[in-house]
N, C-alpha and C positions, 0 to 999 in steps of 0.2 A: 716191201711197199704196202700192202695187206695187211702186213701187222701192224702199219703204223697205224694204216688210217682207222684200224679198229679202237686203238689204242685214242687214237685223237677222238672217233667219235665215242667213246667211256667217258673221258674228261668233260666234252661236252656235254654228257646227257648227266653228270654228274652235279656240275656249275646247274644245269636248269634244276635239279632236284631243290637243289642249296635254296637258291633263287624263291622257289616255289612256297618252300618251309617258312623262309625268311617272310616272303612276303605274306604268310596267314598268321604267324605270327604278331606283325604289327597293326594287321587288322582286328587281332585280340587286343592288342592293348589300346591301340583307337575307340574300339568298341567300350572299355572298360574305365577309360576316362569320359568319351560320352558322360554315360551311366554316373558317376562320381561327380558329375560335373551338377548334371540333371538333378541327382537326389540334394544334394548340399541345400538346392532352396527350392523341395516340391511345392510348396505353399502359396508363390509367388506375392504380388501384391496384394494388401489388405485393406478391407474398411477401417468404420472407426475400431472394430478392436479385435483381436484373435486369439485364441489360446490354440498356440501350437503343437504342448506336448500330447503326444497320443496314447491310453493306455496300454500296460504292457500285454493286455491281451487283444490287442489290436494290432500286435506286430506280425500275425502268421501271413504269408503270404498269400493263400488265398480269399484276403479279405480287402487285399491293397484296394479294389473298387472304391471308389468313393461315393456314396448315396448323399447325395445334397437333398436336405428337408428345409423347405420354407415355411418358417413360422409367422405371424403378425404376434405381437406382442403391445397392449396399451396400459397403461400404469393402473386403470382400476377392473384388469384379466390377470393381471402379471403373474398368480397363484395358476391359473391355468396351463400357460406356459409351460412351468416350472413342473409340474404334473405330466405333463404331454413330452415332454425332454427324459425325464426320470424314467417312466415307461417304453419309451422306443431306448432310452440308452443301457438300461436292466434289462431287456429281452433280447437282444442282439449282441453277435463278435463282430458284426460287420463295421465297417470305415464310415460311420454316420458323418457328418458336417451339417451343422443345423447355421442355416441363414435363417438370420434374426431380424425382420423388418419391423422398426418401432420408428416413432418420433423422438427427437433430440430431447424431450423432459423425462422420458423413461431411461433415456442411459445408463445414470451415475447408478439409479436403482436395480438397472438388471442386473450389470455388471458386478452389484454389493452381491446381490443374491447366489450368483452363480460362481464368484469367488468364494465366498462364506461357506459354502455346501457342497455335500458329498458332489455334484455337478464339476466342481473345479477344473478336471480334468477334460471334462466334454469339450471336443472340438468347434467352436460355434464363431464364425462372422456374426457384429453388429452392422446391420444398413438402415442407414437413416433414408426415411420416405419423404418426398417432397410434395405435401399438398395440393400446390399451385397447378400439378401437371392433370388435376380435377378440373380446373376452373374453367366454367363455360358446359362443363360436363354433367354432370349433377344438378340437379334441382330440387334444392331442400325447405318444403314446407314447414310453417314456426311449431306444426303440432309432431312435425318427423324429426327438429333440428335434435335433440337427444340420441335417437338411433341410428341417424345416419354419422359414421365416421369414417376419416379420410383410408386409415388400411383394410375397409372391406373390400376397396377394391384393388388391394396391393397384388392381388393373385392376377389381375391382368397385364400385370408386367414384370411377368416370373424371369422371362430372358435378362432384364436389367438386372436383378438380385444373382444372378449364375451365369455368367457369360461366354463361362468357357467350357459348361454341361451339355448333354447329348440329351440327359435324361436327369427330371425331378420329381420331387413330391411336394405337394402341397396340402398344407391341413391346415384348419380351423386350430386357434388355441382349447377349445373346450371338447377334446379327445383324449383318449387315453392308449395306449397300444400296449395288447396281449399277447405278442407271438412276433416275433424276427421279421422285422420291416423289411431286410430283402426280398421277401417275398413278396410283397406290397409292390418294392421298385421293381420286382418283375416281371409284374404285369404285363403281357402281350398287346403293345398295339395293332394295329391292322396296318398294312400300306397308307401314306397320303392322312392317316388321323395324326391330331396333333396333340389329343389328350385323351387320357379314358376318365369315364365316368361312374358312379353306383347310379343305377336308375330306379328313379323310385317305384317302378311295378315290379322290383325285383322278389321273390317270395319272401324275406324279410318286412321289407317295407308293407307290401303289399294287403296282410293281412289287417293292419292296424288302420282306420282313420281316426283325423285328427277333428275332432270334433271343433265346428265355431272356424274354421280354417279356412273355409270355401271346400273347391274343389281343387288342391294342390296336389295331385299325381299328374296334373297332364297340362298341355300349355294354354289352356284355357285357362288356366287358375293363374298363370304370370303374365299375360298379355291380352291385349284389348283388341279382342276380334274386331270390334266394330270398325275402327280406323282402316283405312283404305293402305295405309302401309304397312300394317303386316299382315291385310288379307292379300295385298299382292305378291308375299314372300312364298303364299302357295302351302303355307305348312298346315299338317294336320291339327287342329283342334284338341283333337286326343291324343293324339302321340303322346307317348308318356316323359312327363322330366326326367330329371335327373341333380343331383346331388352336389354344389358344389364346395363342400368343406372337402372333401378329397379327392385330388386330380394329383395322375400321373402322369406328368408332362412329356411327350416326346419336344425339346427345348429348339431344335434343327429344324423340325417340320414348323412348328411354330413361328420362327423365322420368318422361313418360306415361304409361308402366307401368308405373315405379317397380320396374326393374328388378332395383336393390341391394337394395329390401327382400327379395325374390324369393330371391335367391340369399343371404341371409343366413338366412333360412327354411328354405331344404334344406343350410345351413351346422350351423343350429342342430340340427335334426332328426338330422342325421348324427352329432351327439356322443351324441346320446339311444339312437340305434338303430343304429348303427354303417350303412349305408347303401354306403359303399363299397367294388368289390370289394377283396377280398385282395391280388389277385394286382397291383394298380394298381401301373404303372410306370411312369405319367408323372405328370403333376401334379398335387398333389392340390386345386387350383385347377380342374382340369377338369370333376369332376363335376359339381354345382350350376350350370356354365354348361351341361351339355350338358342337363339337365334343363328348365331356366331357357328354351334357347333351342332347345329339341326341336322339328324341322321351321316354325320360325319366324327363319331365320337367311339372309341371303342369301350368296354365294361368291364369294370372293376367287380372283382367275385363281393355280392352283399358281404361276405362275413367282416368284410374289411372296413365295414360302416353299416356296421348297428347303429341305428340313428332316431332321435324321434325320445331318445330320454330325458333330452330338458322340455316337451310339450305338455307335461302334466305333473303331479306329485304323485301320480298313480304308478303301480310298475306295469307296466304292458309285458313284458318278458319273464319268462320263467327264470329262476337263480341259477339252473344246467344251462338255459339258452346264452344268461348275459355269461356265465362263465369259459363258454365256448367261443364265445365270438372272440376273433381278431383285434377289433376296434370297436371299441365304444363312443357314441357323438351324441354329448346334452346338446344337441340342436334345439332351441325354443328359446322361450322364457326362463324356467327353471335352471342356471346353474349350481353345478353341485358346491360352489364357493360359495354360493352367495343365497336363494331362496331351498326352499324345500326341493329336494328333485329326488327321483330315483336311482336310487343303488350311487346315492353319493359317499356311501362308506365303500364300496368299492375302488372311487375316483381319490378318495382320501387314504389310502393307501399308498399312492404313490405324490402325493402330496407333502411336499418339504416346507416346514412354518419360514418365513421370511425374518431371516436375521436382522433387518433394520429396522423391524414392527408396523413395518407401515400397511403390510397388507394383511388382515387377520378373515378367517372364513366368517361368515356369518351362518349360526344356527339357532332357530324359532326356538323357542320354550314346549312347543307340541311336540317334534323333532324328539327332544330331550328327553319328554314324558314315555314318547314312544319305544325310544332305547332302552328304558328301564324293566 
C-alpha cells in the first residue's frame, strides 16, 4: 500500500513538472509574438510625410532610443536646416528622428531637398504649423511685420509635434552640431523642471557683450519693469536669462503643467499691455518663456550653445575655442547663409547646395576678397 501511494505521488509530481515546462513555454512564445507584432509597425501613424528606412548603422541595439529633434524650417532658412540635419546626423549612431515643423508652401521643397541628398535616408516627420493658433496672441507692429513669423513660436507647442515623447530637443535652424547629440538629450533635468536652458551668464556667454543690444543677460533687458504686472511676478531684475534656440524638453512634465497654456497667457496679456521691454533684441519668443520658466528651469552645459556668432562679422571666439564647442548658434543678424558672419566656412561645411536651385548662399564681394 506504501508503494503504491509513492508511486502515485511520482506521477503526480511528474504531470506538475510537465505542466510547469509546458506552461513557460507558451509564455515564450506569447512573449515573442508580442514583440513580432510590436516591431512589424514601430513607427505608428505619420504626418504629411516619413522616411522610414533607417541606416544600417543605426541597427545596433543600443541605439534603439529614439531622440526626437524639433526643427522649424521656413522656405527663405531652408539651407539652415539642411546644415543643422547633416551635422547632428554625421556626428552621431544614435536613433535621431527629426520633426520637421514648416508651413505647407515649404513641403514639396523640403521634401526635393532631402530626397535629392546624401539626407535621403534621415529619419524625419513633416508637421505642418497652424498659424491661426497665434491669433489674438501676438502683436505685430508694421515696422516688426518682417521679423516676426508664425514658427518662432512653434517651440511652445513642442508636446503637439511628439506626443508620444518623454523627452525632446529643440533647436533654432541656424546651429550646427559637433559632437553626438545623445549627449545633448541627456541632459539632466531636476525634479518638477520641464525644460533646461543655456543661461546666458554662463562663462561662454558671459565674457562677450553685445554691443547696441541693451542689457540682454538679465530680464531687465526682455521685460518692462515699469508695468505693475510683471513687477507683481516678484522676479529679479537681474536674474540672468537664458537661451531659447535650445531646450531640452522634459515633454510629461510639461504636460503636467500645461505649460503652452502658460506661456500663451503672458503671450496674450502682452498684446493687452504691452509687457515687453523696448529695447528687446533678441527674440521675441523669449519673454513668456523666461516668465513661464523663472528659477524653475534646469542648465544646459554652455558648450552646447556657443552662441552670439550671427551678432557681428567679427569673430569673438578663438579657432580652438569654436572648434571645441559642441554647438555652434548664428544667433543675430548675421547668418552664415546669407550676410557676412563668423566662421561661416565652418557652418558651410556641413552645408548641402539645394538641388532645385532655389536656395543658393549669398557671399559679399569683401568676403571673397578676404579668402584670397
Amino acid at each position: 500500500m506504501t508503494f503504491r501511494k509513492v508511486n502515485i505521488a511520482i506521477l503526480v509530481l511528474a504531470i506538475v513538472i510537465f505542466l510547469l515546462v509546458l506552461h513557460h513555454n507558451l509564455l515564450g512564445l506569447s512573449d515573442f509574438l508580442k514583440r513580432d507584432v510590436a516591431d512589424s509597425s514601430p513607427l505608428g501613424l505619420q504626418p504629411i510625410d516619413f522616411i522610414p528606412e533607417a541606416p544600417q548603422r543605426l541597427t545596433n541595439e543600443q541605439n534603439d532610443q529614439e531622440i526626437p529633434v524639433v526643427i522649424t524650417a521656413s522656405d527663405d532658412r531652408l539651407g539652415g536646416v539642411i546644415a543643422a540635419m547633416n551635422s547632428i546626423y554625421h556626428n552621431t549612431k544614435s536613433n535621431v528622428v527629426f520633426h520637421i515643423v514648416t508651413l505647407n508652401d515649404t513641403v514639396d521643397h523640403l521634401r526635393a531637398w532631402l530626397s535629392k541628398t546624401a539626407l535621403k535616408k534621415v529619419k524625419y516627420r513633416i508637421l505642418d504649423f497652424d498659424p491661426h493658433v497665434l491669433e489674438g496672441k501676438v502683436k505685430v507692429e508694421s515696422e516688426q511685420a518682417d521679423s516676426i513669423k508664425p514658427l518662432t513660436f512653434a517651440r511652445f507647442y513642442l508636446p503637439m509635434f511628439v506626443p508620444h515623447a518623454e523627452k525632446a530637443i529643440y533647436m533654432d535652424d541656424d546651429v550646427i552640431v559637433q559632437d553626438d547629440i545623445l549627449e545633448l538629450h541627456n541632459t539632466p533635468l531636476k525634479p518638477g523642471h520641464a525644460a533646461a536652458f543655456a543661461d546666458d551668464c554662463d562663462s561662454t556667454a558671459n565674457k562677450f557683450a553685445i554691443r547696441g543690444a541693451g542689457n540682454q543677460y538679465n530680464y531687465i533687458g526682455f521685460l518692462d519693469y515699469k508695468k505693475q504686472t510683471i513687477r507683481k511676478l516678484a522676479m529679479k531684475a537681474s536674474t540672468c536669462s537664458f537661451n531659447p534656440g535650445i531646450i531640452v524638453a522634459n515633454l510629461t512634465e510639461w504636460k503636467l503643467q500645461n505649460i503652452t497654456k502658460q506661456l500663451e497667457k503672458w503671450m496674450t496679456l502682452n498684446v493687452a499691455e504691452e509687457l515687453y521691454s523696448r529695447t528687446l533684441a533678441g527674440s521675441i519668443a523669449t519673454p513668456p518663456l523666461l516668465i513661464v520658466f523663472y528659477k524653475q528651469h534646469s542648465n544646459i552645459d554652455p558648450m552646447w550653445n556657443v552662441r552670439h556668432l550671427g551678432s557681428s562679422t567679427g569673430k569673438r571666439y578663438s579657432p580652438q575655442f569654436v572648434k571645441a564647442a559642441k554647438l555652434l548658434h548664428w544667433n543675430g543678424h548675421f547668418k552664415p547663409w546669407g550676410r557676412t558672419a563668423s566662421y561661416a566656412d565652418v557652418w558651410e561645411k556641413w552645408y548641402i547646395p539645394d538641388p532645385t536651385g532655389k536656395f543658393n548662399l549669398i557671399r559679399r564681394h569683401s568676403e571673397m576678397y578676404e579668402s584670397k
